[in-house]
N, C-alpha and C positions, 0 to 999 in steps of 0.2 A: 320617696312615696309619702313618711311621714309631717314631712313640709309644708310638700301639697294638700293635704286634707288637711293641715290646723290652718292653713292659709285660706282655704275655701271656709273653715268652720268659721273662723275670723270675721269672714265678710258675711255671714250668712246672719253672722250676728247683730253686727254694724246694721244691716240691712231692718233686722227686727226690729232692734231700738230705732234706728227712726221712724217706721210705723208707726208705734208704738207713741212715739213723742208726735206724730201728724194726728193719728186719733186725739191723742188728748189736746190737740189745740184746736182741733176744727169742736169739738164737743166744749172747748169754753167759749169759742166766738159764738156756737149757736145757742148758748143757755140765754133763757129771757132776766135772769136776775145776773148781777156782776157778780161773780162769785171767783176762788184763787184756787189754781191749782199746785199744787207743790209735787214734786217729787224728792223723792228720797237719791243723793248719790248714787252714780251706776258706776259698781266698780267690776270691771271684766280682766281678769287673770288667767295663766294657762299655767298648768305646772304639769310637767316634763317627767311621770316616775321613773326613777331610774331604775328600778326592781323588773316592772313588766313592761317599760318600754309604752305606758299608756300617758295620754297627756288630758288636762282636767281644766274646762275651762268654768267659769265661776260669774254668775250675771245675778244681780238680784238677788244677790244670798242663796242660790243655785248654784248647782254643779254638772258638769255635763262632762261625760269620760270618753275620750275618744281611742278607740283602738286601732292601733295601728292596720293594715293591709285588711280593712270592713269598708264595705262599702253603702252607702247609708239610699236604700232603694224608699224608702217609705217619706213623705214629705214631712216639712218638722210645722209642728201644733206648737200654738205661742199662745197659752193663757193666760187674760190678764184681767182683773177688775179695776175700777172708777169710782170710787167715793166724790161725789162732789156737793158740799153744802154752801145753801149762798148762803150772801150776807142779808142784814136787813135791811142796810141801807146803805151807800156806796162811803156812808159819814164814820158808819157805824164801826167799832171795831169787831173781826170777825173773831167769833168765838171759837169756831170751828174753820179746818185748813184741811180742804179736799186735798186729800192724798192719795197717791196712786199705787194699789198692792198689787208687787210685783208678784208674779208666780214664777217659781224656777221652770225654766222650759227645759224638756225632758226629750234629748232624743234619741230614736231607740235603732242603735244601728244594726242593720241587717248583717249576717253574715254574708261573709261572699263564698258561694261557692266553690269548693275545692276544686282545684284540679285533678280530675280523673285521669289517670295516667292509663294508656291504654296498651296493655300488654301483649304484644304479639310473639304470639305461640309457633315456634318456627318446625314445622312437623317435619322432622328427617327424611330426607328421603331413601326407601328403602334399599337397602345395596344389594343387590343380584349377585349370587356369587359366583364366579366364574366356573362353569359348567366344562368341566376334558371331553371335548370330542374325539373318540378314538377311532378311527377309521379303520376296518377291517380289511385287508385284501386276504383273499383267496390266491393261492397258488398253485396250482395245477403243472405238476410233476409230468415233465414227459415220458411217454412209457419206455423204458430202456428196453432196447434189443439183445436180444440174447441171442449169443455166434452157434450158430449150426455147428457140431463137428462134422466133418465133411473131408474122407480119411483117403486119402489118394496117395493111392498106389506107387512104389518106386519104377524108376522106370528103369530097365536092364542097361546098361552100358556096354558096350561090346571092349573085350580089350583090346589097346595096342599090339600091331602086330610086328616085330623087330625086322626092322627093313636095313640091309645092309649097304653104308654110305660112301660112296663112291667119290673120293676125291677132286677134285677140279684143276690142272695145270692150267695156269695161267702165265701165257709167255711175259718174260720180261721186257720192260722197253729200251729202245737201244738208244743210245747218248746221242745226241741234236746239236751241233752247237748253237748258242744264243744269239740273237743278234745284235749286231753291235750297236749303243745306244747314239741318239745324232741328239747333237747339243739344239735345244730347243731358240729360235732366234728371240732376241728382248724385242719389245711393241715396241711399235715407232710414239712417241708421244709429241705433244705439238702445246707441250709448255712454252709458257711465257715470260719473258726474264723481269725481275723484279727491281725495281728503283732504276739507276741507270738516266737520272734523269741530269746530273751534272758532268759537264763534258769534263772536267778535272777528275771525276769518278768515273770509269770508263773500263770494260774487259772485251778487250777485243779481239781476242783468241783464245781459246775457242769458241766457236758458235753455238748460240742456243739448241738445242736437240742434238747437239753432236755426238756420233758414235767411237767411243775413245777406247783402244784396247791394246796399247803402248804406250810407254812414257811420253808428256807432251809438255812443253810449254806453257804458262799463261802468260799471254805480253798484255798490255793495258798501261791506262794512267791515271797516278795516283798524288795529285797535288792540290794543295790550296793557298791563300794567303795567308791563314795562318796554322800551318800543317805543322800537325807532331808527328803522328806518325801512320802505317797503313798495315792492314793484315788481311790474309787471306784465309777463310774459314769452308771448312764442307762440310755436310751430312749427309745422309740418307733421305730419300722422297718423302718415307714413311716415317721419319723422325722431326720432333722442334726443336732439336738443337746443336748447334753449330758446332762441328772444333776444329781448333785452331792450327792451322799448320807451318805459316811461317809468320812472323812478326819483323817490321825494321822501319828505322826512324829515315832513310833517304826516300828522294824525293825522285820519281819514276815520270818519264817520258815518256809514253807509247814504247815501253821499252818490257823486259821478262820480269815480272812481278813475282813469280814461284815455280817449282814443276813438281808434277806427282805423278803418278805411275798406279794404273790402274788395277796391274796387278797384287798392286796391296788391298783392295778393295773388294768385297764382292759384288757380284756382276747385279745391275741396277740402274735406277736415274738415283743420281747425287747433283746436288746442288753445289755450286761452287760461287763463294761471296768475297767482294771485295770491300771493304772497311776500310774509312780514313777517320783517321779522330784528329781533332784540333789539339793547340798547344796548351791549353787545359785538362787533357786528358777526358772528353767528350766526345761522342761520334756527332761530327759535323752535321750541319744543316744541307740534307739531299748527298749526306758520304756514305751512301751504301749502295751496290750496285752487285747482284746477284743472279745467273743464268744454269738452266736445266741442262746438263750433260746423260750419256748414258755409257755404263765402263760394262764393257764385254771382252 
């Protein structure tokens, strides 16, 4: 800010002196006699106080103080006067040397108005303070009943009268014999015998659903190319698993593979299997052939 106003003061100056030097040379072309104008040196300075921060510039043996943040509203007056003496004669020497008295130019800076700061008043707004609404209820008691006495009377019981108890024979029952229980027959069942699908695997005595209640035979055959050995295993209908009843490494033609006796058994359908296992000790490929008997 203070730059700018000594930079404008500067040219404002500039400005004047040349005026200043235009007057005085249109006022010597127009004089009717030759006559000289001089001027005196114009020496213009500015110095800088370092105290107030004001700067002073200097025209004419004038001083002009410029203060910082003023703003100069009022235009600036340049006084100046013109002494001009002519000569007598353009030969002549001049006695007199029209000088030009400068007048210090004076200018008078305005102040600038302050900034009014304008202060706003923030008016609180008023707090309401929380008001307890209490809510009344009314409760209205119902009116309690009050039990009547209401005094009733015993009522007469007549007593028991002793009534004498007469006995009862009740004849005994006489001995029945039982009768004697009949063995219930086992269901026919109409299973179907399981693998049997290699003719070297083969039980061909007894038949499927056969009813067996004496010792019997099983003939079959029990061979392969590469036979270890063959076993015949039973169980139970209602059981999964097998046992064993006889085991042996020879090799069977349609010939008696084992015999069992159904009276070790109880009465049922059992299953009766024939197992060949190869010479690896494996149950062959298609060596198992197993049929539903019933022992009564």
């Amino acid at each position: 800010m203070n730059r700018n106003l000594r930079s404008e003061l500067l040219t404002a100056i500039f400005v004047i002196m040349g005026i200043i030097i235009a007057i005085g040379a249109v006022i010597a072309l127009s004089a009717p006699e030759v006559g000289r104008i001089e001027t005196s040196p114009t020496t213009i300075s500015m110095v800088e106080s370092p105290t107030d921060n004001r700067s002073t510039a200097t025209m004419f043996g004038g001083t002009a103080q410029v203060i910082p943040n003023t703003a100069i509203s009022s235009p600036i007056q340049v006084s100046t006067s013109l002494t001009f003496t002519p000569f007598a004669d353009t030969t002549d020497t001049p006695t007199h040397i029209s000088r030009i008295t400068n007048t210090p130019i004076s200018i008078t800076p305005t102040a600038r108005p302050s900034n009014t700061l304008i202060s706003s008043t923030n008016t609180p707004i008023p707090t309401i303070p929380p008001t307890d609404i209490v809510i009344s209820a009314t409760v209205t008691a119902r009116p309690t009943r009050i039990p009547t006495d209401t005094r009733i009377p015993p009522t007469q019981t007549s007593q028991p009268t002793n009534t004498p108890i007469i006995p009862t024979i009740t004849p005994m029952p006489t001995n029945t014999s039982m009768p004697t229980q009949v063995a219930i027959p086992t269901p026919i069942t109409n299973l179907v015998a399981e693998g049997c699908l290699n003719p070297s695997v083969q039980i061909i005595s007894p038949r499927p659903n056969e009813r067996l209640n004496a010792p019997f035979d099983i003939i079959g055959t029990a061979t392969l190319p590469n036979f270890g050995l063959y076993r015949i295993e039973i169980r139970p209908d209602n059981a999964l698993t097998y046992q064993r009843v006889v085991a042996t490494q020879q090799v069977v033609y349609a010939d008696v593979l084992a015999r069992l006796n159904p009276s070790d058994y109880p009465n049922g359908v059992y299953w009766i299997r024939l197992v060949v296992l190869a010479n690896r000790g494996i149950i062959a490929e298609n060596g198992t052939c197993a049929i539903p008997t019933i022992f009564e």
